[in-house]
C-alpha atoms as one frame of an Amber mdcrd trajectory, in Angstrom:
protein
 -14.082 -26.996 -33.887 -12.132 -25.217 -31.202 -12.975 -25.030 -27.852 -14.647
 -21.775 -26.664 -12.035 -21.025 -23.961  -9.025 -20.959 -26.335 -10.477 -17.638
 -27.181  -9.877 -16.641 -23.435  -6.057 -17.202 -23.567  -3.776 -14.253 -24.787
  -0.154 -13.408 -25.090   0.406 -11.014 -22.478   2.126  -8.429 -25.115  -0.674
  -8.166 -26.804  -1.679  -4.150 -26.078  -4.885  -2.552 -26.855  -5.393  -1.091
 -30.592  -5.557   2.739 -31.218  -8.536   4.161 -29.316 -10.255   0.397 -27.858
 -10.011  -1.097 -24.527  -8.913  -4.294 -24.443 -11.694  -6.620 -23.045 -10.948
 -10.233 -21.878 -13.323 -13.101 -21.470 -13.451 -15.311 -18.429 -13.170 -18.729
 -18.586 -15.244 -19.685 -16.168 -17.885 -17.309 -16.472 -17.555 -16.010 -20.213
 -18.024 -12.555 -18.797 -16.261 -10.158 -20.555 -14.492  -7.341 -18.591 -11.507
  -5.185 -19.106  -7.798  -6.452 -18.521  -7.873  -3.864 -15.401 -11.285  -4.885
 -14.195 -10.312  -8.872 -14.338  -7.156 -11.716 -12.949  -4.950 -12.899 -15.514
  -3.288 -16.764 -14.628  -0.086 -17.782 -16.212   1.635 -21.102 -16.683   5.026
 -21.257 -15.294   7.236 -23.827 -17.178   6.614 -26.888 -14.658   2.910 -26.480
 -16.177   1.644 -24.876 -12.550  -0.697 -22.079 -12.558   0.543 -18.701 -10.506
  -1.528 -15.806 -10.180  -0.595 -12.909 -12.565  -2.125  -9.565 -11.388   0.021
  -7.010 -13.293  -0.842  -9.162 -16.470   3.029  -9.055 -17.394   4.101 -12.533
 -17.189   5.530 -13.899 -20.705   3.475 -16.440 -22.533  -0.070 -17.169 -22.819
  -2.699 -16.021 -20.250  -5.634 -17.342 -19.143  -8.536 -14.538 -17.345 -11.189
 -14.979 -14.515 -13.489 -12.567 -12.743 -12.849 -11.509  -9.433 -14.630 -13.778
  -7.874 -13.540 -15.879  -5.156 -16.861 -17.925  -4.410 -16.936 -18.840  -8.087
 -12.992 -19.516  -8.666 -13.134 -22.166  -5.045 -16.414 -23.534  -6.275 -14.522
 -24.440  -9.915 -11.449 -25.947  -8.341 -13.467 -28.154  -5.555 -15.543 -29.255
  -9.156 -12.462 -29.636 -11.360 -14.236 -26.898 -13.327 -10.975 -24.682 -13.577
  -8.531 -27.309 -14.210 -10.223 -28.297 -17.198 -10.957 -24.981 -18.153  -7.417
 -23.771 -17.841  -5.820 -26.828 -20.059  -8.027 -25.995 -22.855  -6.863 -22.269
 -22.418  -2.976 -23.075 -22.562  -3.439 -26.279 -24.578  -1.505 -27.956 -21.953
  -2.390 -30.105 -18.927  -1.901 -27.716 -15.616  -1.106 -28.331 -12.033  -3.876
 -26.332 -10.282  -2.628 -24.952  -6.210  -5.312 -25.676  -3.965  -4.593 -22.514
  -2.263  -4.952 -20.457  -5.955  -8.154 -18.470  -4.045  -5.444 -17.389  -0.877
  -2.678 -16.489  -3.117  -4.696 -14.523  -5.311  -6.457 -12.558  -2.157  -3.083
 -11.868  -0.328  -1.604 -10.781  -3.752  -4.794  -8.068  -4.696  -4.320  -6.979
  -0.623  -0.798  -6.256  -1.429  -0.827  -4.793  -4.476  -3.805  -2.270  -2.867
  -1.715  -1.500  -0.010   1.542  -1.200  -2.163  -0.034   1.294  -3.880  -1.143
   3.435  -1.364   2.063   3.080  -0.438   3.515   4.725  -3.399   0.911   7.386
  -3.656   1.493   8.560  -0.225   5.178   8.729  -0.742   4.337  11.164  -4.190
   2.100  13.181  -1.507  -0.965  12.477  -2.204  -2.626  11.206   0.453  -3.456
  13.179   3.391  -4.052  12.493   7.082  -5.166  13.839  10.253  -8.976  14.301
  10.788  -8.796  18.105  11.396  -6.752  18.770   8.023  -9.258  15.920   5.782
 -12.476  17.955   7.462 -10.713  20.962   5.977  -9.425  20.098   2.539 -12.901
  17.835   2.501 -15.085  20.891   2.905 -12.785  23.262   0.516 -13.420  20.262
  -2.405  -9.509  19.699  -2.691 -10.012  15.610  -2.247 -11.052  12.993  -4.788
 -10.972   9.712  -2.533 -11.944   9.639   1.121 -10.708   6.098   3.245 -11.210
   5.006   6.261  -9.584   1.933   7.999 -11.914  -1.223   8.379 -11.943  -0.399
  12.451 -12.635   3.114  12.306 -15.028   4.205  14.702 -18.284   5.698  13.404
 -18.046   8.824  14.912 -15.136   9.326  13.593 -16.084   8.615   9.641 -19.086
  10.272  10.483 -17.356  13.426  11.003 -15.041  12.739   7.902 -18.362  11.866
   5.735 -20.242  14.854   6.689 -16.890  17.534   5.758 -16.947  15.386   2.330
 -20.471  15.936   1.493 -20.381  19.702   2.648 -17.886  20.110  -0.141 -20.192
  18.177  -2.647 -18.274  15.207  -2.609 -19.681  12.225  -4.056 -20.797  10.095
  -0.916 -19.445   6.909  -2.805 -16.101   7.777  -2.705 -16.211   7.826   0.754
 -14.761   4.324   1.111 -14.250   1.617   4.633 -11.279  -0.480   3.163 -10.928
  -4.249   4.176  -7.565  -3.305   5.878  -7.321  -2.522   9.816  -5.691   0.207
  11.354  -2.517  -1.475  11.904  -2.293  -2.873   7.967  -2.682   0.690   6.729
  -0.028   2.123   9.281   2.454  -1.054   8.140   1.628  -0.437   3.799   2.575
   3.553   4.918   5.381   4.074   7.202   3.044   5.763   9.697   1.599   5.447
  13.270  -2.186   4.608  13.771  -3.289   5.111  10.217  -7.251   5.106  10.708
  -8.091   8.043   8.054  -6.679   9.273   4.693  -7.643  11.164   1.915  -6.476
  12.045  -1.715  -5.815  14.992  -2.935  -4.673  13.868  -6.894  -7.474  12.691
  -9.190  -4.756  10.019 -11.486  -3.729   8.864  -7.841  -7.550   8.597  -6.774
  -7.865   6.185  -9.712  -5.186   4.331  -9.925  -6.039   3.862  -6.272  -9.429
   3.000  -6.938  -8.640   0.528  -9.746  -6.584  -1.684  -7.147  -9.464  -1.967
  -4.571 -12.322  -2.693  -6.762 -10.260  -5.924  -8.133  -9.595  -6.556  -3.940
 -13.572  -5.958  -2.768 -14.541  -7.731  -5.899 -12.804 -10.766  -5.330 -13.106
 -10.480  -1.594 -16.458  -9.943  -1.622 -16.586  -6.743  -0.118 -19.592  -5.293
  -2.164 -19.183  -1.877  -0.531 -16.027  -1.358  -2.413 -16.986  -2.933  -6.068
 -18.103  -0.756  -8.790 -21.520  -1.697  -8.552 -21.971  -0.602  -5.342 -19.782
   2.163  -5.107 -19.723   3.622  -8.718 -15.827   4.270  -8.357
């Protein structure tokens, strides 16, 4: 009989049929979720585990929830390395600092992103232009840096809500000032908005997976409804 977590590991080539979203099961967990929504491992040739977030690594692939309480819990209880050599079929070499690479990777790919959104203008800045485009209904996402002062996202919050904005899309990232002014080129980053719906999205999509795993429950879909 095979094991149950075989059915966890994939071929990362493998793309959704006409009209379904692919769902993957966690091996940890046995959660389903969608590829998007969970973290995809892959087995480099030396048999060591690396952290696939784009899910494009060649080979078979191996998914857990964003979860980083759960995943450091599993590797202090051998849970994971057992869990992952029934997934690949292999034995695995398991890093102990898995949890930080993953974490730095999802902050990266978050900031990279808003990165490249900004650069496609679609992001917008300055307080007295978001209060304006906020209260005209022209933004889909509204961010403020993790050191924001209140007053100041208070402000923000209120123009967003006067243009019937949904208050959950107001979001406080788990990036400073100075991170979001590094990921975008610009001085003393503290609030942005969007002005695309696709970039609000694909935006979105990139910090759930971060809060999620971070445990940042005023980011995650649950809490938020992004």
């Amino acid at each position: 009989m095979r094991e149950p977590s075989d059915d966890t590991a994939d071929a990362v080539d493998d793309g959704p049929a006409a009209g379904r979203t692919p769902e993957r099961t966690c091996i940890l967990s046995r959660v389903q979720g969608t590829r998007a929504s969970m973290i995809r491992l892959a087995l480099g040739p030396d048999g060591q585990v690396w952290p696939d977030l784009a899910a494009k690594l060649p080979g078979r692939g191996a998914w857990i929830q964003p979860d980083r309480a759960r995943l450091e819990q599993a590797l202090a209880n051998g849970k994971l390395k057992g869990a992952l050599a029934r997934a690949f079929r292999n034995p695995v070499a398991v890093p102990a600092d898995l949890a930080d690479r993953i974490e730095a990777g999802l902050a990266r790919r978050a900031l990279d992103r808003l990165g490249l959104e900004h650069r496609a203008g679609h992001l917008i800045f300055g307080s007295e232009k978001l209060v304006e485009h906020a209260r005209a209904g022209r933004l889909h996402l509204m961010l403020h840096a993790a050191d924001a002062a209140e007053d100041g996202c208070s402000r923000l919050d209120q123009a967003w809500r006067s243009g019937d904005g949904d208050p959950d899309a107001c979001m406080r990232l788990p990036a400073d000032r100075e991170s979001l002014s590094r990921a975008l080129g610009r001085e003393n980053v503290v609030h942005s908005g969007v002005n695309n719906g696709k970039a609000a999205a694909r935006i979105a999509q990139e910090l759930r997976r971060w809060a999620a795993f971070s445990g940042n429950r005023d980011l995650t879909d649950d809490a938020r409804g992004i």
